[in-house]
DRENZABA-904473 format. One record per residue: residue number from 1; x, y, z of N, C-alpha, C in turn; residue in three letters. Coordinates in Angstrom, 2 decimals, decimal comma. Example, Ala and Ser with C-alpha at 12.3 -4.5 7.8 and 13.67 -1.06 7.14 Angstrom:
<lumfis>
{n = 1; nu = 13,19; nv = -5,69; nw = 7,80; cau = 12,30; cav = -4,50; caw = 7,80; cu = 13,20; cv = -3,30; cw = 7,80; res = ALA}
{n = 2; nu = 12,85; nv = -2,25; nw = 7,08; cau = 13,67; cav = -1,06; caw = 7,14; cu = 12,90; cv = 0,03; cw = 7,87; res = SER}
</lumfis>
This chain:
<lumfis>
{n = 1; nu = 0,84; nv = -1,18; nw = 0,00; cau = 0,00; cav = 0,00; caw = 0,00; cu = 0,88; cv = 1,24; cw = 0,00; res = UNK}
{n = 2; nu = 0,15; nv = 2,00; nw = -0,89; cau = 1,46; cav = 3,61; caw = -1,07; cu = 0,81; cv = 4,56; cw = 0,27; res = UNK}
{n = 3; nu = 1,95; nv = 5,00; nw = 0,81; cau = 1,13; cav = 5,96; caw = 1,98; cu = 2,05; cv = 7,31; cw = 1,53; res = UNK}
{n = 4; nu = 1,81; nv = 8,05; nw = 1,62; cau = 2,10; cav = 10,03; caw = 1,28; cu = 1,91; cv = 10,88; cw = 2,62; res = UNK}
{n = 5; nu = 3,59; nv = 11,30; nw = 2,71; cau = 3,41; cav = 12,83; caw = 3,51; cu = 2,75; cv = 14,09; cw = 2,92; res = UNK}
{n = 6; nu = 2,20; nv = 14,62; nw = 3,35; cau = 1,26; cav = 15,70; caw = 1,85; cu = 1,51; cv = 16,99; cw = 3,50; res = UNK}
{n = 7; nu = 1,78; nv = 18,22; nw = 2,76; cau = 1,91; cav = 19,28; caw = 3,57; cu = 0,49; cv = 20,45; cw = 2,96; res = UNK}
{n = 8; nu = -0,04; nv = 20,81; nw = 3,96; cau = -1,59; cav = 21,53; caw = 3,01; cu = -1,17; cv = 22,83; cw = 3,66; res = UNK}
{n = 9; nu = -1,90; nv = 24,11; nw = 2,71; cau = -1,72; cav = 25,90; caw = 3,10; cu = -3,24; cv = 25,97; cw = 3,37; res = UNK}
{n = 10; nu = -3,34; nv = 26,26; nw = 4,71; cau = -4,96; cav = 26,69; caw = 5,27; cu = -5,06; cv = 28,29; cw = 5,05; res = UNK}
{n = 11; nu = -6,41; nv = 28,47; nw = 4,86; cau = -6,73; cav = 30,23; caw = 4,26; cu = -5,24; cv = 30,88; cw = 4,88; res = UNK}
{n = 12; nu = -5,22; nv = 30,71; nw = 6,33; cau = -4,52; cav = 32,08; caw = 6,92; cu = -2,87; cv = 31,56; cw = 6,78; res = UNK}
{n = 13; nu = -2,66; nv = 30,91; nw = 5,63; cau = -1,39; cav = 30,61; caw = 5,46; cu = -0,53; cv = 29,83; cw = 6,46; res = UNK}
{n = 14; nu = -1,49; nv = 28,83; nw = 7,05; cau = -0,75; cav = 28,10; caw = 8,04; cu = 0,23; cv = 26,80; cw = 7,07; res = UNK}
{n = 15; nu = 0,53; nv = 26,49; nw = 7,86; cau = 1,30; cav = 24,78; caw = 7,27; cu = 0,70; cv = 23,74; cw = 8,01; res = UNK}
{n = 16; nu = 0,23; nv = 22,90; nw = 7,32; cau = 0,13; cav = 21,46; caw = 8,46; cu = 0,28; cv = 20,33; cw = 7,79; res = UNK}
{n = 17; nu = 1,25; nv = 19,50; nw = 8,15; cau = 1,77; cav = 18,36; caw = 7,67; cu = 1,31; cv = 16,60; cw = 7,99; res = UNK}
{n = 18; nu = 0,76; nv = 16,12; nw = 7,69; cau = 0,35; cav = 15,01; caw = 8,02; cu = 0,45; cv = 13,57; cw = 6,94; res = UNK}
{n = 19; nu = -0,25; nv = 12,66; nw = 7,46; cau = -0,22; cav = 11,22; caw = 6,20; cu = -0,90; cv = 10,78; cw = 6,25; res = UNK}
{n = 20; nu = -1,15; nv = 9,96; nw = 4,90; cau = -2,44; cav = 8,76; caw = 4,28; cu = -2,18; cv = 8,33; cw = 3,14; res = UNK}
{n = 21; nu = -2,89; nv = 7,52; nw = 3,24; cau = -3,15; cav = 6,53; caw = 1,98; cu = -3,86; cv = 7,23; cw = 0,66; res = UNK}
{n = 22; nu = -4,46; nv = 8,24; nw = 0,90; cau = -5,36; cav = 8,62; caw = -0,10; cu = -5,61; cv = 10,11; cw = 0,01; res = UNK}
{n = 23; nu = -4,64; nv = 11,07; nw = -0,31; cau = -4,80; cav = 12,64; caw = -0,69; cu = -5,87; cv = 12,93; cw = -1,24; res = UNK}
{n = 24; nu = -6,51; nv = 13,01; nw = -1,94; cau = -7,72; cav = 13,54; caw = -1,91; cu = -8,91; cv = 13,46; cw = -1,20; res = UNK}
{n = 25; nu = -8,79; nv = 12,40; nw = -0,58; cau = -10,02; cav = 11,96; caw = 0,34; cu = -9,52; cv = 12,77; cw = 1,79; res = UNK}
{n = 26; nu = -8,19; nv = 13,15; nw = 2,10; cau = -7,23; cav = 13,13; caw = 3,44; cu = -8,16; cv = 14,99; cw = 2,83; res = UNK}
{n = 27; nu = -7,62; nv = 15,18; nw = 2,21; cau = -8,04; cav = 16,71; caw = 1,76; cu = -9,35; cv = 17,53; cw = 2,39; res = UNK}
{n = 28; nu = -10,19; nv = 16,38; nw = 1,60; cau = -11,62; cav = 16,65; caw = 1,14; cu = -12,25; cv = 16,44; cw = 2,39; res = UNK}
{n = 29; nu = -11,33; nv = 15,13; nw = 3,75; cau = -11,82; cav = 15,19; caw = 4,75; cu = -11,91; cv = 16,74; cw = 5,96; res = UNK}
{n = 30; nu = -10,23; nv = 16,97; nw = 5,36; cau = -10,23; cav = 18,68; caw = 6,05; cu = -10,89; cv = 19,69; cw = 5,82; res = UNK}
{n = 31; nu = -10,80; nv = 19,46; nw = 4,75; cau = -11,87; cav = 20,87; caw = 4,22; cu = -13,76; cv = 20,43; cw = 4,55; res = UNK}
{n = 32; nu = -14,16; nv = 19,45; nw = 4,53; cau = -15,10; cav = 19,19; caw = 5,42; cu = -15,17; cv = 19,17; cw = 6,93; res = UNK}
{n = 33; nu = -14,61; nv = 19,56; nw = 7,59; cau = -14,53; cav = 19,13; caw = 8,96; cu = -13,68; cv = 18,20; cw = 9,59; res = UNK}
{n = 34; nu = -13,52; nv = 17,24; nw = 9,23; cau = -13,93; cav = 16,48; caw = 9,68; cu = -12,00; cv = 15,92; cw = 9,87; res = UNK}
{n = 35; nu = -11,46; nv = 16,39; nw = 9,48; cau = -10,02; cav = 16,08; caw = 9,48; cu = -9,48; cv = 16,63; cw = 10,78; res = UNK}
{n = 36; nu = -8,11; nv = 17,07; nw = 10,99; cau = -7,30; cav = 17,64; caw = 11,76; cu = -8,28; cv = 18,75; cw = 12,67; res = UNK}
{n = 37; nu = -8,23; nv = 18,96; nw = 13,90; cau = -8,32; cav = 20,09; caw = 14,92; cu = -7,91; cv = 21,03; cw = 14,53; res = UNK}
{n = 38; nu = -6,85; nv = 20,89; nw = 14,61; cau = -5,48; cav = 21,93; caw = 14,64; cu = -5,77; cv = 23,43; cw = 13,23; res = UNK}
{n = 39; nu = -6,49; nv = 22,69; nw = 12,32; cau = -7,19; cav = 23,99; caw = 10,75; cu = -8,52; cv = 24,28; cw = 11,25; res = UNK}
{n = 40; nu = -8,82; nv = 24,00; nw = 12,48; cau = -10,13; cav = 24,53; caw = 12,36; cu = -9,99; cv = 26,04; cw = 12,65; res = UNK}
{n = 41; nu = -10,43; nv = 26,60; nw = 11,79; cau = -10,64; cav = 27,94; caw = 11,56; cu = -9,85; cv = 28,57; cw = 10,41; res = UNK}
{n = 42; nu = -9,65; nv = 27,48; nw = 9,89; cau = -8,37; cav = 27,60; caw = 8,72; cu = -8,50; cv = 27,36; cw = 7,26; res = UNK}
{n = 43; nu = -9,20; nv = 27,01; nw = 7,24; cau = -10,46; cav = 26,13; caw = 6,01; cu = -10,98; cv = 27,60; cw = 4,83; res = UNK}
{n = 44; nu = -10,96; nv = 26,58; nw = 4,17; cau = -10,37; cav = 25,57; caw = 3,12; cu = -8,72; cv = 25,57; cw = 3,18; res = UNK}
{n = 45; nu = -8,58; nv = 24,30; nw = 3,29; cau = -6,75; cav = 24,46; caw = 3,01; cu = -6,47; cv = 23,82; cw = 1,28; res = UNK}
{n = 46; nu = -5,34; nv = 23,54; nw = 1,27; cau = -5,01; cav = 23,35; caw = -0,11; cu = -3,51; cv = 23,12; cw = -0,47; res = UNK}
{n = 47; nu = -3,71; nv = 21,29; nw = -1,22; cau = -2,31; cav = 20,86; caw = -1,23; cu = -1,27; cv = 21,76; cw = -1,78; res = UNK}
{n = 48; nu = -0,33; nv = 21,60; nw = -1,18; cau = 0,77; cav = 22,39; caw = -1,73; cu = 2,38; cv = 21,51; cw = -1,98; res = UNK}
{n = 49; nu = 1,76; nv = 20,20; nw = -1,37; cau = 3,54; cav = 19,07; caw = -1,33; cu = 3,22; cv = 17,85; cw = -0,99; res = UNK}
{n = 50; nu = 3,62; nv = 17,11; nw = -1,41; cau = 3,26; cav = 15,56; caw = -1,09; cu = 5,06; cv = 14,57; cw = -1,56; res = UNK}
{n = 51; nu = 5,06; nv = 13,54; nw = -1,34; cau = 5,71; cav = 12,56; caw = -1,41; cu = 5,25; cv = 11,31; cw = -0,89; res = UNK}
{n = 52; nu = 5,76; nv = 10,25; nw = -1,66; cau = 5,01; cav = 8,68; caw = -1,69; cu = 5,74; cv = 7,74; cw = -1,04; res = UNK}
{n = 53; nu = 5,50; nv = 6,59; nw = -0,53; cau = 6,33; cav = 5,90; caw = 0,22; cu = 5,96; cv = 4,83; cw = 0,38; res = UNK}
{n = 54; nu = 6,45; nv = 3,51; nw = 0,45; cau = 5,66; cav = 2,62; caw = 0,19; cu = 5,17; cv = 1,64; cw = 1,39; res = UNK}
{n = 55; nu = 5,75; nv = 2,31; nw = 2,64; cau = 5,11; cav = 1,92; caw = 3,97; cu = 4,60; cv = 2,66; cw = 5,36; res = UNK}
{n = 56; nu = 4,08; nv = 2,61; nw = 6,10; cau = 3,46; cav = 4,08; caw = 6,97; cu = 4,99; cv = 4,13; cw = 7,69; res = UNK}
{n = 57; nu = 5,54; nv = 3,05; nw = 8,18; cau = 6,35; cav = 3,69; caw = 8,91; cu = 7,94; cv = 4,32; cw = 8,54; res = UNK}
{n = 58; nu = 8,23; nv = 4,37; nw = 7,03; cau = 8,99; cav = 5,62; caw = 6,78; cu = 7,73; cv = 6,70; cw = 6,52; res = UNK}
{n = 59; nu = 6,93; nv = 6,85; nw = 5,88; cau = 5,97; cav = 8,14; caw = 5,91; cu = 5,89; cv = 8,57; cw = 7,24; res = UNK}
{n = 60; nu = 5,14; nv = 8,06; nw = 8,58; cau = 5,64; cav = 8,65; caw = 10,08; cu = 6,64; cv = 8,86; cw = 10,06; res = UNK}
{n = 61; nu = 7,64; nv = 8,72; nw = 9,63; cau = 9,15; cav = 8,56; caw = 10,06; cu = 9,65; cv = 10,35; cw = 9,02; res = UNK}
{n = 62; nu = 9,16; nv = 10,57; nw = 8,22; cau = 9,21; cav = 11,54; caw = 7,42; cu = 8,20; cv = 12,74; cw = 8,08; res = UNK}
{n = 63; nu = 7,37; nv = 12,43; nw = 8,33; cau = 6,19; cav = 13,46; caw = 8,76; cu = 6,85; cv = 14,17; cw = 9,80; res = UNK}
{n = 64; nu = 7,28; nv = 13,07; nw = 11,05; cau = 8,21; cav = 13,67; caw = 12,28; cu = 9,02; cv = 14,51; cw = 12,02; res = UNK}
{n = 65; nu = 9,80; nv = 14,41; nw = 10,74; cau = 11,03; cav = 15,11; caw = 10,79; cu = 10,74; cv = 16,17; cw = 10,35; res = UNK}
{n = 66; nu = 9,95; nv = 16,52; nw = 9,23; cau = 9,21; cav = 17,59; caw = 8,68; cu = 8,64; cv = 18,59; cw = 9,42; res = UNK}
{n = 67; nu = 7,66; nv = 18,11; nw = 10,40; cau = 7,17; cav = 18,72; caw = 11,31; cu = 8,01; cv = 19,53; cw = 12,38; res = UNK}
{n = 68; nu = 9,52; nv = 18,87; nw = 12,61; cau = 10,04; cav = 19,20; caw = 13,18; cu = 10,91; cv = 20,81; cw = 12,51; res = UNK}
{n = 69; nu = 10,67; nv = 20,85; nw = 11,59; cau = 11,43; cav = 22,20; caw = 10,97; cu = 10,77; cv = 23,62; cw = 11,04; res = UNK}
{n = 70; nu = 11,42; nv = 24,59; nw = 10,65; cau = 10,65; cav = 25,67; caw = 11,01; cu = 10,26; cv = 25,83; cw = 9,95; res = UNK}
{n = 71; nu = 8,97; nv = 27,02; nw = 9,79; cau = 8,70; cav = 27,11; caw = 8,35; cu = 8,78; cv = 27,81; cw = 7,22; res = UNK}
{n = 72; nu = 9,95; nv = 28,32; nw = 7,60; cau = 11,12; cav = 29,08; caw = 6,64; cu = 11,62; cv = 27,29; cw = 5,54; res = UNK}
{n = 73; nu = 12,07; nv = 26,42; nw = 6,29; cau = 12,56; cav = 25,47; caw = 5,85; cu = 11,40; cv = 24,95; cw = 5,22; res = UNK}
{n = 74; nu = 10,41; nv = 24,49; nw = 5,85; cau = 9,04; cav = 24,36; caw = 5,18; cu = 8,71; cv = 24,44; cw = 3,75; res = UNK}
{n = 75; nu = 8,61; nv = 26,21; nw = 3,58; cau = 8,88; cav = 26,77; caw = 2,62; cu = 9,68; cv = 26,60; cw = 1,23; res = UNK}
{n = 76; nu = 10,54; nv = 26,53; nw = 1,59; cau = 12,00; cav = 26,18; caw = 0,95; cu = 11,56; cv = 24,85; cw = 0,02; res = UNK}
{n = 77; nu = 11,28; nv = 23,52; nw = 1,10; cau = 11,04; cav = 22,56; caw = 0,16; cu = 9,65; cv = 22,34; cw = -0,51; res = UNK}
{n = 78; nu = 8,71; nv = 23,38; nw = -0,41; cau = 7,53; cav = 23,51; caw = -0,72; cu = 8,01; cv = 24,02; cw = -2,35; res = UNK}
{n = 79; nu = 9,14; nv = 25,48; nw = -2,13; cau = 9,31; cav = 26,21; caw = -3,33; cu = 9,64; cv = 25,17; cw = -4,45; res = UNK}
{n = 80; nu = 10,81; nv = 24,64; nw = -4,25; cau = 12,09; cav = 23,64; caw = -4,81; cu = 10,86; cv = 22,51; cw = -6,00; res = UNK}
{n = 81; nu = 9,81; nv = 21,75; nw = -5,08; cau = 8,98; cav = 20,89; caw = -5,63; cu = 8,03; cv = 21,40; cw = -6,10; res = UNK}
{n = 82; nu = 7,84; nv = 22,66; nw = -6,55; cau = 6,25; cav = 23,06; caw = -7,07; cu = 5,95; cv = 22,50; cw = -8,21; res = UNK}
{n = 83; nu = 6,58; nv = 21,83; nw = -8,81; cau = 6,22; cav = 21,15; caw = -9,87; cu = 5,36; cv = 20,21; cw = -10,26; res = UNK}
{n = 84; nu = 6,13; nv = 19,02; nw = -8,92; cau = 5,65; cav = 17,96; caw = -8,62; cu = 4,32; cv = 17,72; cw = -7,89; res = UNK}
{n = 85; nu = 3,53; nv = 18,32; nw = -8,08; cau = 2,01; cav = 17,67; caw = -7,72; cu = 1,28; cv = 16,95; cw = -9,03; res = UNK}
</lumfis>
C-alpha cells in the first residue's frame, strides 16, 4: 500500500503536515470538517507538497522530521517541488 506525507496551506497561510493513503479523500476530509483540529478555523486548506512511500512507517518517520522544521525550511522545500504535484 502507497502511503504520502502531503503538507496543506490553510486560508490564513498556516502549514500542516500530516499522512495517508489517499490525498484527496485526506483533503476533502479537512476541508469538510472532519479532518485535523489543529485547521479549524483555517479552512479551506489546499495541497501544496506531497511525497510517496511505500510503507506508513517511513511516511511517520518523514512526517516527524518535517514537522520538526521551522517554516522558513518548510517553505523552501515547498518552493524547490512546485512542480511535482
Amino acid at each position: 500500500m502507497k502511503w504520502f506525507v502531503y503538507i496543506v496551506r490553510g486560508k490564513d497561510d498556516s502549514l500542516y503536515t500530516g499522512i495517508t493513503t489517499n490525498i484527496s479523500r485526506r483533503i476533502r476530509e479537512h476541508n469538510n470538517k472532519t479532518g485535523a483540529k489543529s485547521l479549524k478555523g483555517k479552512l479551506p486548506v489546499k495541497l501544496v507538497y506531497q511525497e510517496e512511500y511505500t510503507n506508513q512507517r517511513e511516511a511517520a518517520e518523514r512526517e516527524r522530521n518535517i514537522k520538526s522544521w521551522t517554516r522558513k525550511y518548510k517553505l523552501k522545500l515547498i518552493l524547490n517541488n512546485k512542480g511535482n504535484l
